[in-house]
NUTILO-699845 format. One line per field, with one value per residue: residue number from 1; residue in one letter; x, y, z of N, C-alpha, C in turn. Coordinates in nm, 4 decimals, padded with zeros to 6 digits. Atoms other than C-alpha are relative to their C-alpha. Layout:
REM residues N
nr [NUM,...]
rest [A,...]
n_X [X,...]
n_Y [Y,...]
n_Z [Z,...]
ca_X [X,...]
ca_Y [Y,...]
ca_Z [Z,...]
c_X [X,...]
c_Y [Y,...]
c_Z [Z,...]
//
This chain:
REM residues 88
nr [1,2,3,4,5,6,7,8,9,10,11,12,13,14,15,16,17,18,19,20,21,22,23,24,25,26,27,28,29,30,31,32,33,34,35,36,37,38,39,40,41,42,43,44,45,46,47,48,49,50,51,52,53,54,55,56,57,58,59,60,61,62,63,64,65,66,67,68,69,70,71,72,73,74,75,76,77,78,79,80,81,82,83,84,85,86,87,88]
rest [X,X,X,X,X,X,X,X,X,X,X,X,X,X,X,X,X,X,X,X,X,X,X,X,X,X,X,X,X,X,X,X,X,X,X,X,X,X,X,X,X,X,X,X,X,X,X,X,X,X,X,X,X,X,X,X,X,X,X,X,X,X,X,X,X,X,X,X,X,X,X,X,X,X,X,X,X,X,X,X,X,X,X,X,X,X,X,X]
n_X [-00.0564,00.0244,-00.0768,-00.1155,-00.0060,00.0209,-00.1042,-00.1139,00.0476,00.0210,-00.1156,-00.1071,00.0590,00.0706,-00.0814,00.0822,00.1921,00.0930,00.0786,00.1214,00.0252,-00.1740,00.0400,-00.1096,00.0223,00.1010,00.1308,00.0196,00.0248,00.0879,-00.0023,00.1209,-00.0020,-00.0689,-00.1879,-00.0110,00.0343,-00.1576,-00.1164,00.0611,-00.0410,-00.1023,-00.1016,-00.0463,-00.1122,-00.1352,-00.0452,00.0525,-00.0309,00.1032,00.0044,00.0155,00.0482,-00.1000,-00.0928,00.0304,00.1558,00.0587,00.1436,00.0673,-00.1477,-00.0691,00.0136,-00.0213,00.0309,-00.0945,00.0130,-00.0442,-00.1213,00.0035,00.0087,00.1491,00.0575,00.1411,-00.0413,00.0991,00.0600,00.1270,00.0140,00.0794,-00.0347,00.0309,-00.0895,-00.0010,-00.0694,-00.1266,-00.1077,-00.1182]
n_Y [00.0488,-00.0544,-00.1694,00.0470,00.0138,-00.1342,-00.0420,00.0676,-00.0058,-00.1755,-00.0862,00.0888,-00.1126,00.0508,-00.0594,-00.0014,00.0222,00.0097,-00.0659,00.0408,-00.1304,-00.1167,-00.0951,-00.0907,-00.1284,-00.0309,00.0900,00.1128,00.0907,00.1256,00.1376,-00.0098,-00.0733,00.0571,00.0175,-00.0903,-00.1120,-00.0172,-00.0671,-00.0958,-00.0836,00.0333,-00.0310,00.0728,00.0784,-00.0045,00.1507,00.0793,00.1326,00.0766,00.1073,00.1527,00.1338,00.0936,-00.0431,-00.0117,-00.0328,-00.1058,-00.0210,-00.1825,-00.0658,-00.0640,-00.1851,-00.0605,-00.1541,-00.0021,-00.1291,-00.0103,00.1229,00.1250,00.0583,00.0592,00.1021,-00.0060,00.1021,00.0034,00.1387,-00.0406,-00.1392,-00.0729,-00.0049,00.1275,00.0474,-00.1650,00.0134,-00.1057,00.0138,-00.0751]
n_Z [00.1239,00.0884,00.0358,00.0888,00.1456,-00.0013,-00.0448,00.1297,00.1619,00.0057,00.0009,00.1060,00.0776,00.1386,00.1183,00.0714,-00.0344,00.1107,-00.0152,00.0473,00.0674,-00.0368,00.0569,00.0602,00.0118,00.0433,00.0578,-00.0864,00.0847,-00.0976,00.0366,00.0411,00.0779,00.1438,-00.0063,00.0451,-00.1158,-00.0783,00.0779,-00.0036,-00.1402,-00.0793,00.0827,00.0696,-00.1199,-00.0234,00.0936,00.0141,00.0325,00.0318,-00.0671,00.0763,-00.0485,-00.0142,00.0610,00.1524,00.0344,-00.0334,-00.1611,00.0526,-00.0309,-00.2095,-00.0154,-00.1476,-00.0535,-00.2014,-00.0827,-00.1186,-00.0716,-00.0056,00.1304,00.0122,00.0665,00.0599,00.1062,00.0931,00.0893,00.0624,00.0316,-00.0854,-00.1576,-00.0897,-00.1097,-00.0499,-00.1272,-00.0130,-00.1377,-00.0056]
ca_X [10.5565,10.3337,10.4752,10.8352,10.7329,10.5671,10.8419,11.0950,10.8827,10.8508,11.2516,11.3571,11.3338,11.1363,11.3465,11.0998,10.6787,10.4377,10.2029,09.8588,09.9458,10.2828,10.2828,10.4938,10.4797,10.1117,09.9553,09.8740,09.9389,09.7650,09.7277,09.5115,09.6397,09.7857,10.1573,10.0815,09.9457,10.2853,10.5119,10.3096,10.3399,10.6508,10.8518,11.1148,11.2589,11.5742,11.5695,11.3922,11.3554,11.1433,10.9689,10.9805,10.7621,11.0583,11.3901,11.1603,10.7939,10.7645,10.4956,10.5397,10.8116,10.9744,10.9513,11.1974,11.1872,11.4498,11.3222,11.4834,11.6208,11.4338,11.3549,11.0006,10.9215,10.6499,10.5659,10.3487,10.1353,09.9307,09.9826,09.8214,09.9581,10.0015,10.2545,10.3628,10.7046,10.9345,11.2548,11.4360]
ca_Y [06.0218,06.2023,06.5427,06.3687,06.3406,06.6452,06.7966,06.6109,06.6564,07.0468,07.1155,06.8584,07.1845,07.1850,07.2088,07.1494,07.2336,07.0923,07.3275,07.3778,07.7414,08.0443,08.3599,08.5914,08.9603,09.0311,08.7290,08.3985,08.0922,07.7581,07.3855,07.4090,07.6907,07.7114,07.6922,08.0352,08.2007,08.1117,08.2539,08.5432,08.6087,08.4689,08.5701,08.3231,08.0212,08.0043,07.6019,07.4309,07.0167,06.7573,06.5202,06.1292,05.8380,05.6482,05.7044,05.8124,05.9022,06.2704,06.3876,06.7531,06.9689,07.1208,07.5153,07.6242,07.9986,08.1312,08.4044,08.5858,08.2963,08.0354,07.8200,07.7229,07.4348,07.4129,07.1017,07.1332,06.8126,06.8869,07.2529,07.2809,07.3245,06.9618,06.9938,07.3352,07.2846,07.5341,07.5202,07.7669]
ca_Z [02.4183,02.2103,02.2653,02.2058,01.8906,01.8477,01.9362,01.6890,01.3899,01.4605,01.4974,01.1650,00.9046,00.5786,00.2748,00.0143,-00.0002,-00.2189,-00.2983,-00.4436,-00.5595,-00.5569,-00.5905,-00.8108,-00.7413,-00.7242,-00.9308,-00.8082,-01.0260,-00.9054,-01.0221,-01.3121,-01.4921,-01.8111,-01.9111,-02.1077,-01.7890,-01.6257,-01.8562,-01.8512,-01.4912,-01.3822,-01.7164,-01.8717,-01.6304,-01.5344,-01.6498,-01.8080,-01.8645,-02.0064,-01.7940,-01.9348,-01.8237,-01.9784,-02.2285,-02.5380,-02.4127,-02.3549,-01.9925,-02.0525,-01.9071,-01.5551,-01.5195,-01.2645,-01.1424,-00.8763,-00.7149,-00.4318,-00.1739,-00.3216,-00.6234,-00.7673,-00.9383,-01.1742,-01.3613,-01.6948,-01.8611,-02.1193,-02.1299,-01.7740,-01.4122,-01.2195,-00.9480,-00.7826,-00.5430,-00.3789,-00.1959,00.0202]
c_X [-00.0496,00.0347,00.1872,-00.0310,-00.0537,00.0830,00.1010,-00.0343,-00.0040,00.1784,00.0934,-00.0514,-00.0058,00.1013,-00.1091,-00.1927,-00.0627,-00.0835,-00.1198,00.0340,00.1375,-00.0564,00.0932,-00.0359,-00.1741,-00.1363,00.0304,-00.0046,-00.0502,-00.0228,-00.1458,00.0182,00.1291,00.1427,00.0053,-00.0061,00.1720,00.0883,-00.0371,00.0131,00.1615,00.1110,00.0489,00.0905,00.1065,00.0443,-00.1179,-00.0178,-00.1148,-00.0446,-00.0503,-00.0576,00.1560,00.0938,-00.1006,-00.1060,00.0106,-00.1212,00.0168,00.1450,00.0070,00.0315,00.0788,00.0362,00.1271,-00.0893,00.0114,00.1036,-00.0687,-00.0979,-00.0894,-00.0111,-00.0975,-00.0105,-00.1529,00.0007,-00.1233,-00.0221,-00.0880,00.0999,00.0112,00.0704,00.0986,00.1260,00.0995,00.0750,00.0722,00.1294]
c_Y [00.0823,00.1605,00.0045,00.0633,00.0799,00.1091,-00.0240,00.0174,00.1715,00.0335,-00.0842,00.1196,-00.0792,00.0362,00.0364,-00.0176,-00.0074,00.0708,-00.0105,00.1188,00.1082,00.1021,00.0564,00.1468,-00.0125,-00.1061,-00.1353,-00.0849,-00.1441,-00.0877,00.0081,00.0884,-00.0378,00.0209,00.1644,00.1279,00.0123,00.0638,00.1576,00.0793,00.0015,00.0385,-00.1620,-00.0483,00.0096,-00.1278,-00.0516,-00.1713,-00.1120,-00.1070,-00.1429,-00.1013,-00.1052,00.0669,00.1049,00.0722,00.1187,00.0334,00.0957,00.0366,00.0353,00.1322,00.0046,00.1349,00.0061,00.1824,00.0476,-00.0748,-00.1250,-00.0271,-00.0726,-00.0641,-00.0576,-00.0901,-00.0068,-00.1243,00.0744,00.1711,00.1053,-00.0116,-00.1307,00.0205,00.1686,-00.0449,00.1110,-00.0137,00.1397,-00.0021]
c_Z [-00.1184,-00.0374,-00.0313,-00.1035,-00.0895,-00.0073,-00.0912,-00.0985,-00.0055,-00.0284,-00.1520,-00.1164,-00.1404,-00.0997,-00.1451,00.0404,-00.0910,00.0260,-00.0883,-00.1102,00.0671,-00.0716,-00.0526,00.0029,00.1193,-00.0046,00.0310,-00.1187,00.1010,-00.1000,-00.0922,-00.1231,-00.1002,-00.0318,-00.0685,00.0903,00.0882,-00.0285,00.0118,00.1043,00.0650,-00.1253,-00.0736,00.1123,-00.0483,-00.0698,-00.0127,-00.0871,-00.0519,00.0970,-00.0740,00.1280,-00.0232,-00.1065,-00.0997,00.0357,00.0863,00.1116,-00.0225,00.0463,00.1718,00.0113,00.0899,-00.0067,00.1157,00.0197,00.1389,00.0587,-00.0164,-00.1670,-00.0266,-00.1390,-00.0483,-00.1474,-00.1032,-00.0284,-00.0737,-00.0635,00.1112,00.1365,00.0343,00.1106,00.0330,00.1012,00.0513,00.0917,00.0278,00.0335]
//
């Protein structure tokens, strides 16, 4: 049973990966760093959106990047790194 399922969880493919840290080129951005370092390495996103607790109250913003065959998602609070995702 347990290699069933072993087995089933290996062939259902990943679309999206949370990450800790992406790389662009070269330089390595990671959870922590600053919204200035990003721009810096990765240039000027493709979109970007505000993220709201609710209608009115501002959480920071949503960086997204396409590069290549896939599209990285990088969510500022504060003016720092929190949440790193990429899909291909």
């Amino acid at each position: 049973m347990l290699i069933l399922a072993l087995l089933l969880g290996s062939a259902v493919p990943t679309v999206a990966n949370a990450a800790q840290s992406v790389r662009f080129g070269s330089a390595l951005i990671v959870v922590g760093d600053t919204e200035a370092k990003v721009l810096a390495v990765a240039g000027k996103p493709a979109a970007r959106s505000a993220i709201k607790a609710t209608r009115t109250q501002y959480q920071g913003s949503r960086l997204q990047f396409i590069e290549g065959n896939r599209t990285i998602i990088i969510d500022i609070r504060d003016g720092k790194v929190t949440h790193i995702d990429h899909k291909r």
